[in-house]
PyMOL Python script that loads the backbone (N, CA, C, O; Angstrom):
from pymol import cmd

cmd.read_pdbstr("""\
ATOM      1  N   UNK A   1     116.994 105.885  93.226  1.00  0.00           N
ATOM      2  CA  UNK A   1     117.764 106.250  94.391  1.00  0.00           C
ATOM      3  C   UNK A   1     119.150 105.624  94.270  1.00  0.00           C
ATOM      4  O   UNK A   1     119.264 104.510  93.759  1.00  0.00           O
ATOM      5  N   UNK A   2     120.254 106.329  94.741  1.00  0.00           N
ATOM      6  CA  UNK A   2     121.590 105.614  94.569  1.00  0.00           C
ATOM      7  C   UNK A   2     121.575 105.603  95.928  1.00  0.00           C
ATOM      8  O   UNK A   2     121.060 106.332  96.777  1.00  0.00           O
ATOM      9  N   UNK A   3     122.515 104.236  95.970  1.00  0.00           N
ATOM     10  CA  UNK A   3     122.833 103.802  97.588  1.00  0.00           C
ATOM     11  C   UNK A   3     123.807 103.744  97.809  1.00  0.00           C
ATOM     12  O   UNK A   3     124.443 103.478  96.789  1.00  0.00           O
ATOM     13  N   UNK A   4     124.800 103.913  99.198  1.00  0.00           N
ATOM     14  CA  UNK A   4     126.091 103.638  99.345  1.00  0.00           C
ATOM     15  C   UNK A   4     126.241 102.115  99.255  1.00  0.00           C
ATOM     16  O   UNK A   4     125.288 101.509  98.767  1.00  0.00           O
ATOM     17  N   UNK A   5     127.103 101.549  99.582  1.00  0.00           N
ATOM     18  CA  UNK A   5     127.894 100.039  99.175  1.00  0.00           C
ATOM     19  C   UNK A   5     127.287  99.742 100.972  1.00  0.00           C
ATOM     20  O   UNK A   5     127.255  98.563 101.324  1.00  0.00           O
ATOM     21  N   UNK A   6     127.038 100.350 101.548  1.00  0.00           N
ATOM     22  CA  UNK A   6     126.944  99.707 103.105  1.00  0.00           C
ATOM     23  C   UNK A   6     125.764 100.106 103.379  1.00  0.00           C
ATOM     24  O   UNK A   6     125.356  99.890 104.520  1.00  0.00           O
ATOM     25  N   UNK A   7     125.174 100.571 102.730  1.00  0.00           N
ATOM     26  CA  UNK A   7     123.838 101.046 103.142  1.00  0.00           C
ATOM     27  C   UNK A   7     122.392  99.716 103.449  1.00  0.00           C
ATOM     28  O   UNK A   7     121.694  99.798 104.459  1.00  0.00           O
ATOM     29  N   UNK A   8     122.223  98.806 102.589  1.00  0.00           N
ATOM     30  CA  UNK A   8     121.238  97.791 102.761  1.00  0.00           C
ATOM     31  C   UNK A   8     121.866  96.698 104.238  1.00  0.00           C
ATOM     32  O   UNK A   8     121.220  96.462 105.259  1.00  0.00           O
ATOM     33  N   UNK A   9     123.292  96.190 103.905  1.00  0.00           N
ATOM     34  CA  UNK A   9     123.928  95.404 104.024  1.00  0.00           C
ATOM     35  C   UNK A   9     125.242  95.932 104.360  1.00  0.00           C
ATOM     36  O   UNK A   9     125.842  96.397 103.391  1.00  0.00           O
ATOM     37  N   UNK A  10     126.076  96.003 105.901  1.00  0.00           N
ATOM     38  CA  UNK A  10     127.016  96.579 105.917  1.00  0.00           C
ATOM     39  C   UNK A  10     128.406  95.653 105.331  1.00  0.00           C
ATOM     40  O   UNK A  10     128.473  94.425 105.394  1.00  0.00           O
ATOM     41  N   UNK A  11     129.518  96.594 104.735  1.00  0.00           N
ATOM     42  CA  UNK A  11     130.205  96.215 103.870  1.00  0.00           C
ATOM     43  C   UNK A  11     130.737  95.129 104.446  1.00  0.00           C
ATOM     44  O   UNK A  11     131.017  94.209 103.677  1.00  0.00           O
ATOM     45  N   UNK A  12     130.999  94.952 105.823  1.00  0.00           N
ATOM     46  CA  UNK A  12     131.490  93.631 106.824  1.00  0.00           C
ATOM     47  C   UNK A  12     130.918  92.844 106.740  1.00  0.00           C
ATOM     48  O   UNK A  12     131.361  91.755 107.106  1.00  0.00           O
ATOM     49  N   UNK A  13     129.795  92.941 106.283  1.00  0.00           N
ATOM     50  CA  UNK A  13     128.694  91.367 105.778  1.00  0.00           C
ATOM     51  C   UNK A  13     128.954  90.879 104.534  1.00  0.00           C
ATOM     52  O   UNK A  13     128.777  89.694 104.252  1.00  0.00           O
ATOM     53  N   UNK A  14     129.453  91.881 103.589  1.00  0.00           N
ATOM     54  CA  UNK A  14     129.073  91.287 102.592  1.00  0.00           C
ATOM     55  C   UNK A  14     129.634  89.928 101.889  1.00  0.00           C
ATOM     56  O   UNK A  14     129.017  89.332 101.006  1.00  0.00           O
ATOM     57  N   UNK A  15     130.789  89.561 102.368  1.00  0.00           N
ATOM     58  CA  UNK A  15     131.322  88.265 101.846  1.00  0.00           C
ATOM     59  C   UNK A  15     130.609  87.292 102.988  1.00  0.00           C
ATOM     60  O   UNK A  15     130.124  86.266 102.510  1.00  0.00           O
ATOM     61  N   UNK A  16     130.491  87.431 104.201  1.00  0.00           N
ATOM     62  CA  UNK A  16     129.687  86.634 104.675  1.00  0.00           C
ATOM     63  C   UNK A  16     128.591  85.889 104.385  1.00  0.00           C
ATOM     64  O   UNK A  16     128.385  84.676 104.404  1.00  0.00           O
ATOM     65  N   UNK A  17     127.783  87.029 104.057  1.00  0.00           N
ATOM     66  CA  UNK A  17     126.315  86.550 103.679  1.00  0.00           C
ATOM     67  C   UNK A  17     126.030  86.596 101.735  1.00  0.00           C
ATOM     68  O   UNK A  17     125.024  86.573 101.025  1.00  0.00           O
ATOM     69  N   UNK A  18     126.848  86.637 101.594  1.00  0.00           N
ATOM     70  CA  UNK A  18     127.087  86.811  99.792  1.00  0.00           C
ATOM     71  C   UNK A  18     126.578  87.648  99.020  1.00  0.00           C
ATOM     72  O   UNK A  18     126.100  87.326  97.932  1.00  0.00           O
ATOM     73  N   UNK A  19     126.613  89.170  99.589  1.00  0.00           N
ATOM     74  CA  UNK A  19     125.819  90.213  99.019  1.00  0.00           C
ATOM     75  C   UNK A  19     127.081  90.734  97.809  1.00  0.00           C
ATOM     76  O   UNK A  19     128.289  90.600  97.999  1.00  0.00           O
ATOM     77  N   UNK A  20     126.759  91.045  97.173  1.00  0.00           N
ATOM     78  CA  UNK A  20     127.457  91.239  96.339  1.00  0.00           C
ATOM     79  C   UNK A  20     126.470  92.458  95.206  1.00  0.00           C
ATOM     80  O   UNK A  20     125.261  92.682  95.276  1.00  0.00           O
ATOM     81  N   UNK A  21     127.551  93.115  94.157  1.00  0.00           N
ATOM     82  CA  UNK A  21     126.815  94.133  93.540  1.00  0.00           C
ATOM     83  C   UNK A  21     125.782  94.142  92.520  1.00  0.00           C
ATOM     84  O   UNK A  21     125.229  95.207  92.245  1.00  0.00           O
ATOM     85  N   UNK A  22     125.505  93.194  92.003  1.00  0.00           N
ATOM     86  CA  UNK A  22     123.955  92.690  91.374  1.00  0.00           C
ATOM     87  C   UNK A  22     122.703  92.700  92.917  1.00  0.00           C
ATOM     88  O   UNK A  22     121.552  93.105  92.749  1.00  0.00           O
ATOM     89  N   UNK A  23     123.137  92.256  94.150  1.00  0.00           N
ATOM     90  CA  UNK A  23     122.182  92.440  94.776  1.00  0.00           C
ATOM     91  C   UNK A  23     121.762  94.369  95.200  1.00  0.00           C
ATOM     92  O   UNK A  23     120.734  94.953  95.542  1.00  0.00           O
ATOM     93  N   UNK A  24     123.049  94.750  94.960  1.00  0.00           N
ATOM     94  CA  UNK A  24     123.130  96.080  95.414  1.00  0.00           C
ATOM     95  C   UNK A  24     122.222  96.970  94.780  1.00  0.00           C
ATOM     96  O   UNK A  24     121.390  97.791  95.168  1.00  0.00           O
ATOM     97  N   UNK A  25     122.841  96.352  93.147  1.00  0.00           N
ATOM     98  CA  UNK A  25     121.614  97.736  91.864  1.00  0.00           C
ATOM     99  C   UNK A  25     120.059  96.819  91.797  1.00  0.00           C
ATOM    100  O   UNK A  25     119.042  97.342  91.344  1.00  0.00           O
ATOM    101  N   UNK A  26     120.082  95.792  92.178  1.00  0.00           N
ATOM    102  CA  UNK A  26     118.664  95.169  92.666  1.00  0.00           C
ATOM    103  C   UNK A  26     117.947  96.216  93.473  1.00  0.00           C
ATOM    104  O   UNK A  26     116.919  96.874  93.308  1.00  0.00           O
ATOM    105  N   UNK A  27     118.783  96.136  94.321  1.00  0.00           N
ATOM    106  CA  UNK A  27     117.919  96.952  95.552  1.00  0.00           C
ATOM    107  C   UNK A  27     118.113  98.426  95.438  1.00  0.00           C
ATOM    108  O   UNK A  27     117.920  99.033  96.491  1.00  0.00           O
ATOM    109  N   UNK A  28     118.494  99.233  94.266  1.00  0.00           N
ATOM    110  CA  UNK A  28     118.501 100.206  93.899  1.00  0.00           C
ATOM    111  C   UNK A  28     117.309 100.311  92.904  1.00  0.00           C
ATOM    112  O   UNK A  28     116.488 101.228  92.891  1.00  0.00           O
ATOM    113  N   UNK A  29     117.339  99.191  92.039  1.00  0.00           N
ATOM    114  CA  UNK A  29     116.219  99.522  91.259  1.00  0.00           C
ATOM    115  C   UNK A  29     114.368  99.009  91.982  1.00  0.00           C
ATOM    116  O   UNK A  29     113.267  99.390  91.584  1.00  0.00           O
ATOM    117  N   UNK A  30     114.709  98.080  93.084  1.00  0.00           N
ATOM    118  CA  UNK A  30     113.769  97.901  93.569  1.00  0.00           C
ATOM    119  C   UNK A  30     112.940  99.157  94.519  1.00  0.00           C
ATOM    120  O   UNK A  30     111.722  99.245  94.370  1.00  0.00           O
ATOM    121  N   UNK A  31     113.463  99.861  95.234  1.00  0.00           N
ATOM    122  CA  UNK A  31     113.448 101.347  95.945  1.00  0.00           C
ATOM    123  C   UNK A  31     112.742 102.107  95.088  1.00  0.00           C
ATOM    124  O   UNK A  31     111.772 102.697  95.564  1.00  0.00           O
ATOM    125  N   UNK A  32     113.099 102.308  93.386  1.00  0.00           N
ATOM    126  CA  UNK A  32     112.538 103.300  92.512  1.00  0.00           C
ATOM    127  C   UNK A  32     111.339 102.728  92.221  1.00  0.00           C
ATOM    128  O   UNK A  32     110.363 103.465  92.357  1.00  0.00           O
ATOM    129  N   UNK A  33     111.052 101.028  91.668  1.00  0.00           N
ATOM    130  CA  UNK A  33     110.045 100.442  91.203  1.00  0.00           C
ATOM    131  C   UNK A  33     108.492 100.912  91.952  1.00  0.00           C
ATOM    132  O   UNK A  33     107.484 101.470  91.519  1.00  0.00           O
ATOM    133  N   UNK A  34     109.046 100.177  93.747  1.00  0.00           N
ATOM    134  CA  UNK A  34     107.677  99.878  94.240  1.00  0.00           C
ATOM    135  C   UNK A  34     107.605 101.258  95.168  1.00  0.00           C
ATOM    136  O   UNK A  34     106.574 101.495  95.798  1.00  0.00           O
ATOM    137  N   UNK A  35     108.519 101.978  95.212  1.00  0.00           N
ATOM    138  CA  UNK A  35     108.288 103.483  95.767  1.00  0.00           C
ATOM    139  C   UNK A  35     108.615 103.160  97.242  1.00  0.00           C
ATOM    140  O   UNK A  35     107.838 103.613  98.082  1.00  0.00           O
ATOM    141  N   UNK A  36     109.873 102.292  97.736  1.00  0.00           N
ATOM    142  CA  UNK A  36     110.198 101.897  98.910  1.00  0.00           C
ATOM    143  C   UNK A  36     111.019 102.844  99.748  1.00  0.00           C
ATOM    144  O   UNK A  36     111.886 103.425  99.094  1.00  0.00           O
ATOM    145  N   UNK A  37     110.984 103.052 100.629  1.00  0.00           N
ATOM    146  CA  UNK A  37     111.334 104.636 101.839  1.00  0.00           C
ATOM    147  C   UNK A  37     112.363 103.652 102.517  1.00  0.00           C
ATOM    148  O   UNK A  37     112.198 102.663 103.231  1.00  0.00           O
ATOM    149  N   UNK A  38     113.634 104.366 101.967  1.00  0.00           N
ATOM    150  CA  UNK A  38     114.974 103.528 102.588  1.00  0.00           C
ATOM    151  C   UNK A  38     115.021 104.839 103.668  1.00  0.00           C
ATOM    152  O   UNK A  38     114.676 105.920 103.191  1.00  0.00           O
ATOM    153  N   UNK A  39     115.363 104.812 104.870  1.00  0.00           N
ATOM    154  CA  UNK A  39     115.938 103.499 106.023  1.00  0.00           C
ATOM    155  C   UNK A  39     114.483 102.397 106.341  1.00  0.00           C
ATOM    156  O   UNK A  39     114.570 101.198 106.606  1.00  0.00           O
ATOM    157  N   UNK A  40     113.285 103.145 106.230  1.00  0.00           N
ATOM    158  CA  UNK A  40     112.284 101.992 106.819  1.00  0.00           C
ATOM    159  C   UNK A  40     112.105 100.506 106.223  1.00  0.00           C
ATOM    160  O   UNK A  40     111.739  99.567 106.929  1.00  0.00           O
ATOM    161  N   UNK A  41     112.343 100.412 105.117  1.00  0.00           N
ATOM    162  CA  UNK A  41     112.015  99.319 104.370  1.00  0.00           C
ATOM    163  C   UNK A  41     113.106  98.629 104.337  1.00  0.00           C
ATOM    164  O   UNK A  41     113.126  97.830 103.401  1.00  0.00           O
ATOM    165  N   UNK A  42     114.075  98.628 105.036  1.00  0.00           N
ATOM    166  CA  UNK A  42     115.369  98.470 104.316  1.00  0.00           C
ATOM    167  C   UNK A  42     115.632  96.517 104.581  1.00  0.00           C
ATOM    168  O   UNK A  42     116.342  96.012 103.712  1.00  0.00           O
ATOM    169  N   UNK A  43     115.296  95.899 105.278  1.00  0.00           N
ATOM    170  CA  UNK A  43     114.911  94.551 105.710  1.00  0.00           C
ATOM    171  C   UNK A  43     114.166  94.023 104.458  1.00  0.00           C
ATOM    172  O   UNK A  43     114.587  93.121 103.735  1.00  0.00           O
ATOM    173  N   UNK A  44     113.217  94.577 104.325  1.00  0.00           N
ATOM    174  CA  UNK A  44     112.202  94.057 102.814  1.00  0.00           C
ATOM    175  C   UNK A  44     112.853  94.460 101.302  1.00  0.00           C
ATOM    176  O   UNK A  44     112.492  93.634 100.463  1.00  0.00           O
ATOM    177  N   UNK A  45     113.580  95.349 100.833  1.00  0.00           N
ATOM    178  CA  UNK A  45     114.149  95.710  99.948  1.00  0.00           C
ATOM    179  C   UNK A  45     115.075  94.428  99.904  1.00  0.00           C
ATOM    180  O   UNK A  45     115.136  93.748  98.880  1.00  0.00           O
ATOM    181  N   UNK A  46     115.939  94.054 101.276  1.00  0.00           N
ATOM    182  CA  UNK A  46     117.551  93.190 101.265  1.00  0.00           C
ATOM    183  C   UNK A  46     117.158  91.842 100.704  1.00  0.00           C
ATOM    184  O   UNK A  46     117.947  91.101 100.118  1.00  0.00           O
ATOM    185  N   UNK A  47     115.746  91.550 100.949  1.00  0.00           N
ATOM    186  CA  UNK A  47     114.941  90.722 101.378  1.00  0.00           C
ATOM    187  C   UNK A  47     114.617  90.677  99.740  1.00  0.00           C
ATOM    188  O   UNK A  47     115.294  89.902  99.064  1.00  0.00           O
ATOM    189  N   UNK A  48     113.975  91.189  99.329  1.00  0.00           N
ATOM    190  CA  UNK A  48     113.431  91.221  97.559  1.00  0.00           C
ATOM    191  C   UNK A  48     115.115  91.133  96.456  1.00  0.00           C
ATOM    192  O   UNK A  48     115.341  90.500  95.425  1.00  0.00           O
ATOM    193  N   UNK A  49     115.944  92.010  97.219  1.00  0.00           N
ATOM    194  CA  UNK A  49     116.932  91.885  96.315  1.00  0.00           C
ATOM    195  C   UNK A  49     117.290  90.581  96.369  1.00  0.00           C
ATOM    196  O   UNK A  49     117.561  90.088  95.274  1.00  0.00           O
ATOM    197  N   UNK A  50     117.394  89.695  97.557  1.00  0.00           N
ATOM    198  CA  UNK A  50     118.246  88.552  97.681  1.00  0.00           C
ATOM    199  C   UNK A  50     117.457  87.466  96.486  1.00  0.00           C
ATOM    200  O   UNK A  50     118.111  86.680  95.801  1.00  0.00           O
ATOM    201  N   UNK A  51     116.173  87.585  96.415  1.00  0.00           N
ATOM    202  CA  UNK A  51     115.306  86.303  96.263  1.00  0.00           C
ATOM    203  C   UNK A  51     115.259  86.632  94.452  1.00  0.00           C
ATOM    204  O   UNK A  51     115.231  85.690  93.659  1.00  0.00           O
ATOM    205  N   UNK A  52     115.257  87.879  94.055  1.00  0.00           N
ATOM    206  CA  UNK A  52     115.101  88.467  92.811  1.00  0.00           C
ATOM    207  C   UNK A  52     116.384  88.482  92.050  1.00  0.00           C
ATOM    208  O   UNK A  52     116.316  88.768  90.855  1.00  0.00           O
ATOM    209  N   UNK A  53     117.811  88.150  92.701  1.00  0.00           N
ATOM    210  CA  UNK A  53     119.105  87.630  92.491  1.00  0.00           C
ATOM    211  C   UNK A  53     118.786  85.924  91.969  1.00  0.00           C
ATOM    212  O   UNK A  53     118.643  85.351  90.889  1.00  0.00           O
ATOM    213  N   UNK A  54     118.777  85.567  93.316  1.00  0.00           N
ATOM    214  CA  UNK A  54     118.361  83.945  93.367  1.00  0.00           C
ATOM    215  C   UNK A  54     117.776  83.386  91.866  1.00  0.00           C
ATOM    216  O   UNK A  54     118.286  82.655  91.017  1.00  0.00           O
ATOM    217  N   UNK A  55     116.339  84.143  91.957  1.00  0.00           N
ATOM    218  CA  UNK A  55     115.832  83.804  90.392  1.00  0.00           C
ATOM    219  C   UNK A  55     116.787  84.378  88.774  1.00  0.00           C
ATOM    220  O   UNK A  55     116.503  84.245  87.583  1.00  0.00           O
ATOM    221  N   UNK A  56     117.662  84.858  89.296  1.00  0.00           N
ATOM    222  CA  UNK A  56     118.377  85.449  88.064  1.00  0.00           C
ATOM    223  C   UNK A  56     117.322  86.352  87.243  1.00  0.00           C
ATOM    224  O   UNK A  56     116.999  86.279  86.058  1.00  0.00           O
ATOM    225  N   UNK A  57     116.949  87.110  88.125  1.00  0.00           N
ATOM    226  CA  UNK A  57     116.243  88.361  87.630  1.00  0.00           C
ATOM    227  C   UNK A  57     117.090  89.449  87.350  1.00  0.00           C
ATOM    228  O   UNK A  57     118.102  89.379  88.046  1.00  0.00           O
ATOM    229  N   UNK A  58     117.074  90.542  86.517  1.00  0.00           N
ATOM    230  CA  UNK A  58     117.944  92.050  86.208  1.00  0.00           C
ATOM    231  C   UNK A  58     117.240  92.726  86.379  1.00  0.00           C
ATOM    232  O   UNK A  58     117.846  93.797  86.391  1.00  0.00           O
ATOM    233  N   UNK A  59     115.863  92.971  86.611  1.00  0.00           N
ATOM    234  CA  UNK A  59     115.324  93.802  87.082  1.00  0.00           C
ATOM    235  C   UNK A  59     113.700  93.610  87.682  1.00  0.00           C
ATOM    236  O   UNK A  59     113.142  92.772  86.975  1.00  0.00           O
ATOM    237  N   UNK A  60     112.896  94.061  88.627  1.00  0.00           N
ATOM    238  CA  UNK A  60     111.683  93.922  89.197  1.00  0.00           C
ATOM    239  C   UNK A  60     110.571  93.786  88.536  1.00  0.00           C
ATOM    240  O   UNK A  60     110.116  94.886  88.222  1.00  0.00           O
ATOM    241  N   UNK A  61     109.830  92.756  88.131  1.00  0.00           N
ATOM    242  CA  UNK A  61     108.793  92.602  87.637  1.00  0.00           C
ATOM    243  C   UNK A  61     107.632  93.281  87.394  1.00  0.00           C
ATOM    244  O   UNK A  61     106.644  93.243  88.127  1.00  0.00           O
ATOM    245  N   UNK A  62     107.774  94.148  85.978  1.00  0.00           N
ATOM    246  CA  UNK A  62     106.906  94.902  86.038  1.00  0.00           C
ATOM    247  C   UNK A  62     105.043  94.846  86.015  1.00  0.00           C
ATOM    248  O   UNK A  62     104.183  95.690  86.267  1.00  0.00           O
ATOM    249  N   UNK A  63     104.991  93.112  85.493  1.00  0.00           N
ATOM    250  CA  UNK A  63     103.063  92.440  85.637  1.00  0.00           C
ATOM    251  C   UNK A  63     102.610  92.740  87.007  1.00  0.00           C
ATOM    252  O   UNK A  63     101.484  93.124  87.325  1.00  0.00           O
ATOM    253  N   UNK A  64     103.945  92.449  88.034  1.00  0.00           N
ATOM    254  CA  UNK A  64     103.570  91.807  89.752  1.00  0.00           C
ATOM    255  C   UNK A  64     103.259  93.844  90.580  1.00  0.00           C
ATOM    256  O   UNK A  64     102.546  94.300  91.474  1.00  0.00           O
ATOM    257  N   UNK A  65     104.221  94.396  89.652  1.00  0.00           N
ATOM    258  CA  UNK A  65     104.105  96.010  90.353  1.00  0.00           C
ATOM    259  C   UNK A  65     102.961  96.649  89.993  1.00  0.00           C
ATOM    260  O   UNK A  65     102.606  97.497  90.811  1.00  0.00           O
ATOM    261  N   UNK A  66     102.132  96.497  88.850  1.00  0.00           N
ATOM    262  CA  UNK A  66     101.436  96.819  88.165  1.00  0.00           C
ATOM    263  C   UNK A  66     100.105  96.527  88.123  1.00  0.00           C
ATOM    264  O   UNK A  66      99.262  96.950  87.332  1.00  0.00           O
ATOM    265  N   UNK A  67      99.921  95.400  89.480  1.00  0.00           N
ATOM    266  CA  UNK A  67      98.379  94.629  89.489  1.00  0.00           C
ATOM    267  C   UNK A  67      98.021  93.661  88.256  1.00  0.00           C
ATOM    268  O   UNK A  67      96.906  93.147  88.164  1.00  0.00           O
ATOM    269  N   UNK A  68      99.186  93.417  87.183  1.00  0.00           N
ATOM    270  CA  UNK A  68      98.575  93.483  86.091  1.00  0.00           C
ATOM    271  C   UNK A  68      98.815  91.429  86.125  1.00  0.00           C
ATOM    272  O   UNK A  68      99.680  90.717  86.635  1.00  0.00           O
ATOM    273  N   UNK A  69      97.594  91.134  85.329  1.00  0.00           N
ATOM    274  CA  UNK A  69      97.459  88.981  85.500  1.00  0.00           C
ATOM    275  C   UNK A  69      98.196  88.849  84.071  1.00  0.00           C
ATOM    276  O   UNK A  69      98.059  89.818  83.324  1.00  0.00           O
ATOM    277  N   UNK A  70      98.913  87.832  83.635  1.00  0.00           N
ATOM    278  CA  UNK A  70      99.508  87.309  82.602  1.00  0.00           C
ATOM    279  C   UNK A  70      98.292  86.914  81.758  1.00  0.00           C
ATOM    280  O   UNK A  70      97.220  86.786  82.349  1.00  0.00           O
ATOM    281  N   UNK A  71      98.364  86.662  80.136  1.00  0.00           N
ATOM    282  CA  UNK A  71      97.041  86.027  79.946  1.00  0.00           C
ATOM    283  C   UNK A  71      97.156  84.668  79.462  1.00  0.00           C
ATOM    284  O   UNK A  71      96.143  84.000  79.252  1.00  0.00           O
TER     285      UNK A  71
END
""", "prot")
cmd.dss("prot")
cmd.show_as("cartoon", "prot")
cmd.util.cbc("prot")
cmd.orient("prot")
């Protein structure tokens, strides 16, 4: 799914709260991963992008989407 720049996070937030465009294609690629229905999810997506930034992740964990245990 492509998103506008104000769509998760409006663009007036974004230096506020430090959203910036790694959180943006986060939450673009997170939407396609776990099959997330933007406008409803859109709190939990902002929410996964922020924390999946934080860890210096590039993209959504595919073991954790997948059911699948490390061995």
């Amino acid at each position: 799914m492509i998103l506008g720049l104000g769509d998760i996070v409006p663009k007036v937030l974004h230096r506020r709260i430090g959203w910036d465009i790694r959180h943006h294609f986060m939450a673009e690629k997170l939407i396609d991963r776990f099959n997330l229905v933007f406008p409803r999810d859109r709190e939990l997506i902002r929410q996964l992008a922020v924390v999946y930034v934080l860890e210096g992740r590039t993209k959504p964990p595919e073991a954790e989407a997948t059911g699948q245990r490390a061995a």
